[in-house]
One Martini backbone bead per residue (centre of mass of N, CA, C, O) as a GRO file, in nm:
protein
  358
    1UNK     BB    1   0.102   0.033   0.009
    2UNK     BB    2   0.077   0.361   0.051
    3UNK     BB    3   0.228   0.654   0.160
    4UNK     BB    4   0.244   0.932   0.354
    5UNK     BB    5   0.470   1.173   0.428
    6UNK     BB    6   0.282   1.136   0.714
    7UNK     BB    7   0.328   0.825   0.840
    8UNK     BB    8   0.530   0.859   1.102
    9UNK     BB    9   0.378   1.029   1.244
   10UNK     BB   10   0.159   0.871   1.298
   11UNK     BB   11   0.331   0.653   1.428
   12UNK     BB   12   0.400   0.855   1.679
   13UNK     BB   13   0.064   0.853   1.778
   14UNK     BB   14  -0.061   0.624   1.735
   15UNK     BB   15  -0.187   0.514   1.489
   16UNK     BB   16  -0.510   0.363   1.361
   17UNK     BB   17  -0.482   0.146   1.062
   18UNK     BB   18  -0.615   0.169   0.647
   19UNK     BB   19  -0.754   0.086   0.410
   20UNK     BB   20  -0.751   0.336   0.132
   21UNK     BB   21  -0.726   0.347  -0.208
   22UNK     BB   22  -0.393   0.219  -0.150
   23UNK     BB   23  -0.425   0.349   0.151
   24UNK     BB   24  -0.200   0.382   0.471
   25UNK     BB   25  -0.459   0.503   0.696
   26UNK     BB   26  -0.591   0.682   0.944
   27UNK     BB   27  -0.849   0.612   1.120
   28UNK     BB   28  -0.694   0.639   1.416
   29UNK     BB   29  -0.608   0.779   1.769
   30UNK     BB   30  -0.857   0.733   1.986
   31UNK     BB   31  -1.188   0.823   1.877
   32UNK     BB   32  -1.431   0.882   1.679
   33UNK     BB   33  -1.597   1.043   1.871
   34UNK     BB   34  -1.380   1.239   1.956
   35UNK     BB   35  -1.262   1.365   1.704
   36UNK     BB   36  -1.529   1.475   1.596
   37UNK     BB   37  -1.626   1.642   1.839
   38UNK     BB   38  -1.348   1.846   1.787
   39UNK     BB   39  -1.438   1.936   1.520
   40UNK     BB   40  -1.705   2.067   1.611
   41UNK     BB   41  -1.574   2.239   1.920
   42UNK     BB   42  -1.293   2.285   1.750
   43UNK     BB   43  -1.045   2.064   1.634
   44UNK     BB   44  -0.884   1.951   1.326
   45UNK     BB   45  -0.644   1.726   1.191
   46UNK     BB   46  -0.533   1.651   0.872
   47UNK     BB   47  -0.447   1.388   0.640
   48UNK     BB   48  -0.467   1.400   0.275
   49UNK     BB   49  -0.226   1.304   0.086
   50UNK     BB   50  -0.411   1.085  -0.144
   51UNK     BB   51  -0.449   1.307  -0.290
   52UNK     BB   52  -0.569   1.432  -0.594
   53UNK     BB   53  -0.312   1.664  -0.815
   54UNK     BB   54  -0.387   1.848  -1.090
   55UNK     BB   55  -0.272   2.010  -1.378
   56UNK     BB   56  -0.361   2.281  -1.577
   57UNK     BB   57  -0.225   2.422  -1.906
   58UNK     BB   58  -0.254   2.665  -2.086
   59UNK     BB   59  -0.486   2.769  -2.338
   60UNK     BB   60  -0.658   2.532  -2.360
   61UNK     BB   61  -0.743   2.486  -1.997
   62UNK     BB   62  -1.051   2.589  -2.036
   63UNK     BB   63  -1.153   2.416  -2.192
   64UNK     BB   64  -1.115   2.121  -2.092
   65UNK     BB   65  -1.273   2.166  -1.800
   66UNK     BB   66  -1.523   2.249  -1.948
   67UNK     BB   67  -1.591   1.964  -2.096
   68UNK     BB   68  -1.541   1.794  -1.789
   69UNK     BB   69  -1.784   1.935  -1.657
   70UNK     BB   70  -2.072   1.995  -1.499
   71UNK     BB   71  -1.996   2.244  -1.426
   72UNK     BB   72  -1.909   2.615  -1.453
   73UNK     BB   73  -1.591   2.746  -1.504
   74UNK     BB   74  -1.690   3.059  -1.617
   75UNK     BB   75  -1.748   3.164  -1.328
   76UNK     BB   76  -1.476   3.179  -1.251
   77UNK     BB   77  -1.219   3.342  -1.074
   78UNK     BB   78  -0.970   3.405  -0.931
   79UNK     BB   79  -0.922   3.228  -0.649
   80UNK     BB   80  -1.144   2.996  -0.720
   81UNK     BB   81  -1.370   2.691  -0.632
   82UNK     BB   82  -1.518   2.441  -0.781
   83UNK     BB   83  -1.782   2.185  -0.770
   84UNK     BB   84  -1.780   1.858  -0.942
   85UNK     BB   85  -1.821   1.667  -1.218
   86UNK     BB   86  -1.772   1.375  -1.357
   87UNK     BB   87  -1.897   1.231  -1.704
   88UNK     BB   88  -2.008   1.039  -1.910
   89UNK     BB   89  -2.183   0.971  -2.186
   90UNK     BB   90  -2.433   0.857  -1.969
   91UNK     BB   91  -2.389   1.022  -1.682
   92UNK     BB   92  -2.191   0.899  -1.530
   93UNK     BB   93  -2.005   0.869  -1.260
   94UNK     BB   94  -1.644   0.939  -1.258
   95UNK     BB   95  -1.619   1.207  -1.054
   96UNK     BB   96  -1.531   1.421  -0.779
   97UNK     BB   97  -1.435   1.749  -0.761
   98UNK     BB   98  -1.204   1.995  -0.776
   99UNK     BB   99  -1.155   2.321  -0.878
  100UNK     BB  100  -0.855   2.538  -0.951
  101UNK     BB  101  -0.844   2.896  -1.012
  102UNK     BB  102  -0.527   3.105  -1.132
  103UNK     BB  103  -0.613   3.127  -1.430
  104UNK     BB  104  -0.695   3.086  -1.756
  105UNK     BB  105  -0.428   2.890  -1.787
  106UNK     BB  106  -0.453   2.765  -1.466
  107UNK     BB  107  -0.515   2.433  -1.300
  108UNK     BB  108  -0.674   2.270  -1.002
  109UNK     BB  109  -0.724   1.914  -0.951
  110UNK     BB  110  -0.919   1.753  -0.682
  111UNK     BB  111  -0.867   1.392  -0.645
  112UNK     BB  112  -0.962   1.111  -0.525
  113UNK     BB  113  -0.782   0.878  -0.477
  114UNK     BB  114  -0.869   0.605  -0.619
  115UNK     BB  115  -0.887   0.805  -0.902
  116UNK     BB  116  -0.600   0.896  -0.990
  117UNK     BB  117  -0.546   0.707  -1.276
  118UNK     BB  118  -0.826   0.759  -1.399
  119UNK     BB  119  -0.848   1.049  -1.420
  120UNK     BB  120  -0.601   1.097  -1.593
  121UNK     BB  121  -0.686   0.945  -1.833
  122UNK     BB  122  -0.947   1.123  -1.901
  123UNK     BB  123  -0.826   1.321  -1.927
  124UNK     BB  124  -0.580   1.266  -2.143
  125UNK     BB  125  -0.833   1.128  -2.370
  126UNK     BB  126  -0.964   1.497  -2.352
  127UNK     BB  127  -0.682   1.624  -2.476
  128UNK     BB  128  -0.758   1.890  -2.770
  129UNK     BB  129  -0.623   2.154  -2.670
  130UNK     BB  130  -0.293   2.111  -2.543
  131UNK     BB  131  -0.276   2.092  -2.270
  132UNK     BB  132  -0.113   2.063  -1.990
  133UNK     BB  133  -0.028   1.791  -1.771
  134UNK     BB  134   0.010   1.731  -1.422
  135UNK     BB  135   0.075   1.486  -1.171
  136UNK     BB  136   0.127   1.600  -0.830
  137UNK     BB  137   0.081   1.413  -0.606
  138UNK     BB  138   0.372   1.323  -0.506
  139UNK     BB  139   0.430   1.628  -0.395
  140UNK     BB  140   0.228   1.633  -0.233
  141UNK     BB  141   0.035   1.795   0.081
  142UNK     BB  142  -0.246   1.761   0.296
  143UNK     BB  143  -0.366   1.991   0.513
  144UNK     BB  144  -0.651   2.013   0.786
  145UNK     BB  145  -0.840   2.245   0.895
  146UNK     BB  146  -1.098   2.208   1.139
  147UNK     BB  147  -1.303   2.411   1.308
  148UNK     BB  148  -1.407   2.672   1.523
  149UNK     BB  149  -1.072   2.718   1.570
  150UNK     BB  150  -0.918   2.759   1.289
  151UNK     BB  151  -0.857   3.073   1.279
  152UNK     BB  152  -0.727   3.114   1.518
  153UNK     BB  153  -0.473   2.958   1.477
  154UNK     BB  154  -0.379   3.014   1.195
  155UNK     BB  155  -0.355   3.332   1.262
  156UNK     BB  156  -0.024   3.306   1.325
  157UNK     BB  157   0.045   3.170   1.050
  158UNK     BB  158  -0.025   3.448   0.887
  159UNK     BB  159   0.077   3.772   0.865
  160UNK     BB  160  -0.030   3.901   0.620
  161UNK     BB  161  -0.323   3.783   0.742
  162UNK     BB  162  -0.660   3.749   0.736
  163UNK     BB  163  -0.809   3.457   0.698
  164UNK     BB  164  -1.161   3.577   0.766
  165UNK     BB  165  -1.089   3.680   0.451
  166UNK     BB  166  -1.160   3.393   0.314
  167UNK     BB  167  -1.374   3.284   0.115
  168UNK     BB  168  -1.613   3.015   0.078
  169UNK     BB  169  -1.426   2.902  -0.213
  170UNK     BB  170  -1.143   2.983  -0.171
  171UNK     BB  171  -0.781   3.127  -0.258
  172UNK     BB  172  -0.464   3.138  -0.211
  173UNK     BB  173  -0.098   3.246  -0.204
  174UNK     BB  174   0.143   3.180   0.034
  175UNK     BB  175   0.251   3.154   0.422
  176UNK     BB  176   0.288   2.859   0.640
  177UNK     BB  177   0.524   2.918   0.881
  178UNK     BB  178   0.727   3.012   0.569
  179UNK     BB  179   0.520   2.810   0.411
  180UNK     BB  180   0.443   2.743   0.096
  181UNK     BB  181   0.085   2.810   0.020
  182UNK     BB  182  -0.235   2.674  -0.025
  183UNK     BB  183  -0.496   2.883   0.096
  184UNK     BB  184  -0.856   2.685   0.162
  185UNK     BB  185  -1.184   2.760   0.184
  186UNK     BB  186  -1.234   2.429   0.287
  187UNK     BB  187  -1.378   2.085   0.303
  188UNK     BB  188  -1.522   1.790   0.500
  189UNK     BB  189  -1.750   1.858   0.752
  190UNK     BB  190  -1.929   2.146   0.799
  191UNK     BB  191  -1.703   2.347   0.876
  192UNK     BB  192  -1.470   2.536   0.959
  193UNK     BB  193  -1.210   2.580   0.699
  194UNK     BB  194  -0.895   2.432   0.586
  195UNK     BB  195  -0.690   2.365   0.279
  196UNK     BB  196  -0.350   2.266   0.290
  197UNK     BB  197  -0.095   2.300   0.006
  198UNK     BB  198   0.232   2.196  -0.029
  199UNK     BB  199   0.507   2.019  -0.022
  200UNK     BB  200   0.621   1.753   0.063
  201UNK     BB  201   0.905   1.852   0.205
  202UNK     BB  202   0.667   2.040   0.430
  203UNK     BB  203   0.473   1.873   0.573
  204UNK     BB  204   0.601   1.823   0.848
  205UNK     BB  205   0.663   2.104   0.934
  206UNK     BB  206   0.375   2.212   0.928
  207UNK     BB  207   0.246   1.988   1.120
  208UNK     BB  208   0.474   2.056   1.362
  209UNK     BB  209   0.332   2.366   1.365
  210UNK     BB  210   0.003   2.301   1.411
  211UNK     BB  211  -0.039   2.097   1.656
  212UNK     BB  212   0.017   2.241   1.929
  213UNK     BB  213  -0.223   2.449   1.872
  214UNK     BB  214  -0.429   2.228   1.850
  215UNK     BB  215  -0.394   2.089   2.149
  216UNK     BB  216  -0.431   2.375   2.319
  217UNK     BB  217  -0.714   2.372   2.159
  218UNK     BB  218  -0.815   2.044   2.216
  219UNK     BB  219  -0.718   1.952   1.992
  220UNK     BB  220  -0.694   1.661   1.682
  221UNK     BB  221  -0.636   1.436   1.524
  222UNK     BB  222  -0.778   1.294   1.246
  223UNK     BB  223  -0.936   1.049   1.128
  224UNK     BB  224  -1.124   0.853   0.873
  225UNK     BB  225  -1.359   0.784   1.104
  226UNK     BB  226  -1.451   1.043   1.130
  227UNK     BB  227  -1.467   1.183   0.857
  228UNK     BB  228  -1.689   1.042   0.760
  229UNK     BB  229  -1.923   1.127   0.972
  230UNK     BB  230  -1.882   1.428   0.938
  231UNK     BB  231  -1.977   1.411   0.633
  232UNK     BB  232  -2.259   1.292   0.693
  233UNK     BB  233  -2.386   1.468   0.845
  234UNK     BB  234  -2.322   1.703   0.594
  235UNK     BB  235  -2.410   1.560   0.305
  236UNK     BB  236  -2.190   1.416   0.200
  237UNK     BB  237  -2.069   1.271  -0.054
  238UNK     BB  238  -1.936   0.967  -0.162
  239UNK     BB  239  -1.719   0.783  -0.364
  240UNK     BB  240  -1.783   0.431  -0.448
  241UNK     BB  241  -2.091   0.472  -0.265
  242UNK     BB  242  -2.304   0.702  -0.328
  243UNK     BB  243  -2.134   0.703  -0.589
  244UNK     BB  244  -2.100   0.630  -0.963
  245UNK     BB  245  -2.115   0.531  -1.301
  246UNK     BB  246  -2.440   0.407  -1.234
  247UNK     BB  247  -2.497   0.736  -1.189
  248UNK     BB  248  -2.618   1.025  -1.133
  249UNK     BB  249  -2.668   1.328  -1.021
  250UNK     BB  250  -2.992   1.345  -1.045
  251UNK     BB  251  -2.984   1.042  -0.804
  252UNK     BB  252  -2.775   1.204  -0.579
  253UNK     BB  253  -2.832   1.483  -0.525
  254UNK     BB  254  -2.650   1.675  -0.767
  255UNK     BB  255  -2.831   1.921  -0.960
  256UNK     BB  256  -2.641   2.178  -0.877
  257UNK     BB  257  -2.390   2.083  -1.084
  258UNK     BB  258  -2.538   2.127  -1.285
  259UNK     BB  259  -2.439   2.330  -1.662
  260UNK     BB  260  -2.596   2.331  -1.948
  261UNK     BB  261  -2.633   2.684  -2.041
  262UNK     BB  262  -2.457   2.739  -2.273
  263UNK     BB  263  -2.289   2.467  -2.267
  264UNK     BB  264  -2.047   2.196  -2.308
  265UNK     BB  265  -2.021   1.810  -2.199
  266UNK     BB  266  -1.994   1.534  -2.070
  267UNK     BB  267  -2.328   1.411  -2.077
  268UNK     BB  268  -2.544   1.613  -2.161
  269UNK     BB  269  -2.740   1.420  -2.342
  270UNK     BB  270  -2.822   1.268  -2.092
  271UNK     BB  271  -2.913   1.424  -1.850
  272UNK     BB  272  -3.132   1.594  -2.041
  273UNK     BB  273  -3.299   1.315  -2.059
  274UNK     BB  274  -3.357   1.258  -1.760
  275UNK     BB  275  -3.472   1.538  -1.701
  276UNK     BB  276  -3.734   1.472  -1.903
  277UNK     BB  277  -3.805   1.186  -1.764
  278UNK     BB  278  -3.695   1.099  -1.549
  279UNK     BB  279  -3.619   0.952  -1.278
  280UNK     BB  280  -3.600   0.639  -1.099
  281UNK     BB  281  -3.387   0.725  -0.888
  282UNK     BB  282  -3.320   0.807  -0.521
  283UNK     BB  283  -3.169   1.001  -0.280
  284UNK     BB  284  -3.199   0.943   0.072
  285UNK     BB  285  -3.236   1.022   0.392
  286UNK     BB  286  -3.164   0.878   0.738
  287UNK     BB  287  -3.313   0.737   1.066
  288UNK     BB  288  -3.319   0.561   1.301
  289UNK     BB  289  -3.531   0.412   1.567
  290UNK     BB  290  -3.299   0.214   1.672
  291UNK     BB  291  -2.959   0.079   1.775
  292UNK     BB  292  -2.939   0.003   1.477
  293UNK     BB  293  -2.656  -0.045   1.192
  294UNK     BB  294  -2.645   0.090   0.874
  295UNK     BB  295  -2.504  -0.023   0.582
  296UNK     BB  296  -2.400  -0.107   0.310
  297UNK     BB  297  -2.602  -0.281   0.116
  298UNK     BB  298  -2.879  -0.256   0.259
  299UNK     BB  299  -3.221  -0.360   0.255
  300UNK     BB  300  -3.513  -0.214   0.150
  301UNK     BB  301  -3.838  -0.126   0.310
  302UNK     BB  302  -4.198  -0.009   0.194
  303UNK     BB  303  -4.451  -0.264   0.289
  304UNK     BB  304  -4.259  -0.490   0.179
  305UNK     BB  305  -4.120  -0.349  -0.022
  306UNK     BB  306  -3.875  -0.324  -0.223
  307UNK     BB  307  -3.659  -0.005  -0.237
  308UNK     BB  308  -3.340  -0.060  -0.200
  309UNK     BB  309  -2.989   0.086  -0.058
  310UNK     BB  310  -2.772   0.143   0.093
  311UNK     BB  311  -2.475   0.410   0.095
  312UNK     BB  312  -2.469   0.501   0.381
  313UNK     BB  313  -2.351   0.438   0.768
  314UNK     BB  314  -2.364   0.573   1.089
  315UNK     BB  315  -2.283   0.712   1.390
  316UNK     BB  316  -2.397   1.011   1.553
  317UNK     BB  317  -2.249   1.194   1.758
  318UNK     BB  318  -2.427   1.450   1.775
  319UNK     BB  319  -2.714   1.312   1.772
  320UNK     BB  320  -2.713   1.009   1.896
  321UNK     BB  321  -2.777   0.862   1.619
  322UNK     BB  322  -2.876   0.691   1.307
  323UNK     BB  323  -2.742   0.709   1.001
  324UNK     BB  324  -2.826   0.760   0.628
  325UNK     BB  325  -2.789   0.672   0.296
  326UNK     BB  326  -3.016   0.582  -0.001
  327UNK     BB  327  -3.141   0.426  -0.272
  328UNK     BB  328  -3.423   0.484  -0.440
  329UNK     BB  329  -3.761   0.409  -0.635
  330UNK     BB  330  -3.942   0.580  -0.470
  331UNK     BB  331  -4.097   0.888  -0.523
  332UNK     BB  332  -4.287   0.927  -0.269
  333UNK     BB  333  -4.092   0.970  -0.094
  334UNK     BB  334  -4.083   1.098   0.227
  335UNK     BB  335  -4.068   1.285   0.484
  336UNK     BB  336  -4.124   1.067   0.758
  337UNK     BB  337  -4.112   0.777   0.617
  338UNK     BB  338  -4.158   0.484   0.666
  339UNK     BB  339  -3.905   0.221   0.710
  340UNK     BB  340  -3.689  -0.094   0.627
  341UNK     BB  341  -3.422  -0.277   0.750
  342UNK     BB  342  -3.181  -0.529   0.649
  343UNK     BB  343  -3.035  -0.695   0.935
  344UNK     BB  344  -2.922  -0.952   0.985
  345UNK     BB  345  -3.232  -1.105   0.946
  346UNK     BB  346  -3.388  -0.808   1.018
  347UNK     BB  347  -3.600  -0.584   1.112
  348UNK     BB  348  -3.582  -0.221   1.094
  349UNK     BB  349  -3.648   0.105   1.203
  350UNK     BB  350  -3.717   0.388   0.983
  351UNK     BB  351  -3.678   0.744   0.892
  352UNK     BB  352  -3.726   1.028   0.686
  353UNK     BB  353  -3.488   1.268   0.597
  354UNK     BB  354  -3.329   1.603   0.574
  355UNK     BB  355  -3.076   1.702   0.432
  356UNK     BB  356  -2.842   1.771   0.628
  357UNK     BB  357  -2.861   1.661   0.948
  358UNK     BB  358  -2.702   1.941   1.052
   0.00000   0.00000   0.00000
């Protein structure tokens, strides 16, 4: 498995680790419900870098990813991040991303872990307008600082700028604790945070620099497994599970990032025929009314009938209680409606809930 450049540090916090996208991963370092909570009431710091960053320059760098995106790219002005889909052309998604624009012939594209090999195959497969792509993935280290306290945090290693002044997706360049630095106010948890892109051998002093002033403020390194539960609680989808190439944007409750009106983009003639006939399937979110823990792929009924099927749960920190999204075929379902999930081969009750769940 691959190990991002700050895997001895974990190792020296004794964080317990496992396998995710080919990437040697801290799940945790105390307790998924503890690092949780801590970036929820303060922050936590997280070690992002098995994330892929490509690059994409040269005159033709806006075409091609006006080309490859479904949002529409021609919003951005410098300094701004737009989230957005890769969609292949019958509208299935090829994965999720950030896009960041830093002049209009220079872009960072920030993709999944697992899809790094493919989403460069992908870019690279559709790019007939010269622009230069270069995979920056092994150079790069990220890492986020999220919670209510991260601007107070932040803000002594940047003195050139009070941070709370850069607002939510955007990004400067600039330099944290005198290590140049791409500082991006994004996040993957819900909270007020930054993602910080250094150079790979800056990556250690960043987080050596950075840690003190977290633990000072009650705050912890977070693994994958708070990450996970972070983000599912703020209704954010995860690619591979909540969506992949069989999902389409407006399958999965993302049909807000699709941007169709004058202009073309790979997908774009299938999503318009499913937007015309109508989805088949939809996501919803759920929420547990007894103490069983609905997991990826249990499957859903309602009044008898099979409609679907989980696919993301866990317990909820913040809520106290179990909670997941679902794909289901019944378009009638709305909120407060009971349905039951089939748990080694028992029925539990659940009822549909508003996304994001806080």
């Amino acid at each position: 498995m691959k190990k991002t450049p700050l895997y001895q540090v974990h190792k020296t916090l004794n964080a317990k680790f496992t396998e995710f996208g080919g990437w040697e991963m801290p799940i945790q370092y105390t307790s998924i419900v503890k690092e949780h909570l801590a970036v929820r009431t303060t922050v936590g710091l997280f070690d992002l870098s098995h994330m892929g960053e490509f690059e994409i320059r040269g005159r033709g760098a806006n075409e091609l990813v006006q080309k490859l995106s479904t949002n529409n790219v021609g919003r951005l002005t410098d300094g701004r991040v737009l989230y957005t889909l890769f969609c292949n052309e019958a509208g299935g998604i090829v994965d999720d991303l950030l896009i960041y624009r830093y002049t209009d012939n220079h872009y960072m594209l920030v993709v999944n872990a697992a899809n790094i090999e493919k989403d460069l195959a992908w870019v690279q497969s559709h790019n007939d307008t010269d622009a230069e792509i270069k995979d920056q993935s092994d150079e790069t280290v990220l890492i986020a600082l999220q919670g209510p306290k991260s601007i107070d945090i932040l803000n002594p290693f940047v003195p050139e700028l009070d941070v709370s002044e850069i607002s939510f997706f955007r990004f400067i360049v600039g330099e944290v604790a005198g290590i140049p630095t791409v500082i991006s106010r994004t996040g993957y948890t819900g909270e007020i945070g930054f993602e910080l892109y250094v150079q790979a051998n800056s990556g250690e002093d960043l987080w050596n620099a950075l840690y003190p002033a977290v633990i000072e403020a009650e705050g912890q390194p977070i693994g994958l497994g708070a990450r996970d539960t972070l983000r599912l609680e703020a209704g954010l989808r995860l690619y591979g599970v909540d969506m992949n190439a069989d999902t389409t944007p407006f399958e999965v409750g993302l049909s807000q990032f699709v941007k169709s009106k004058n202009r073309q983009f790979i997908g774009k003639k299938a999503l318009l025929t499913q937007k015309k006939k109508g989805i088949a399937k939809k996501t919803v979110g759920f929420q547990m009314l007894d103490r069983a823990v609905a997991r990826c792929g249990y499957a859903i009924y309602q009044n008898g009938n099979l409609i679907g099927e989980v696919t993301s749960g866990a317990p909820s920190p913040s809520l106290k209680c179990n909670i997941g999204f679902a794909i289901v075929t019944s378009q009638t379902i709305t909120e407060d409606d009971k349905i039951e999930i089939e748990i080694r081969d028992r029925m539990h009750p659940a009822k549909i809930v508003t996304v994001p769940f806080i």
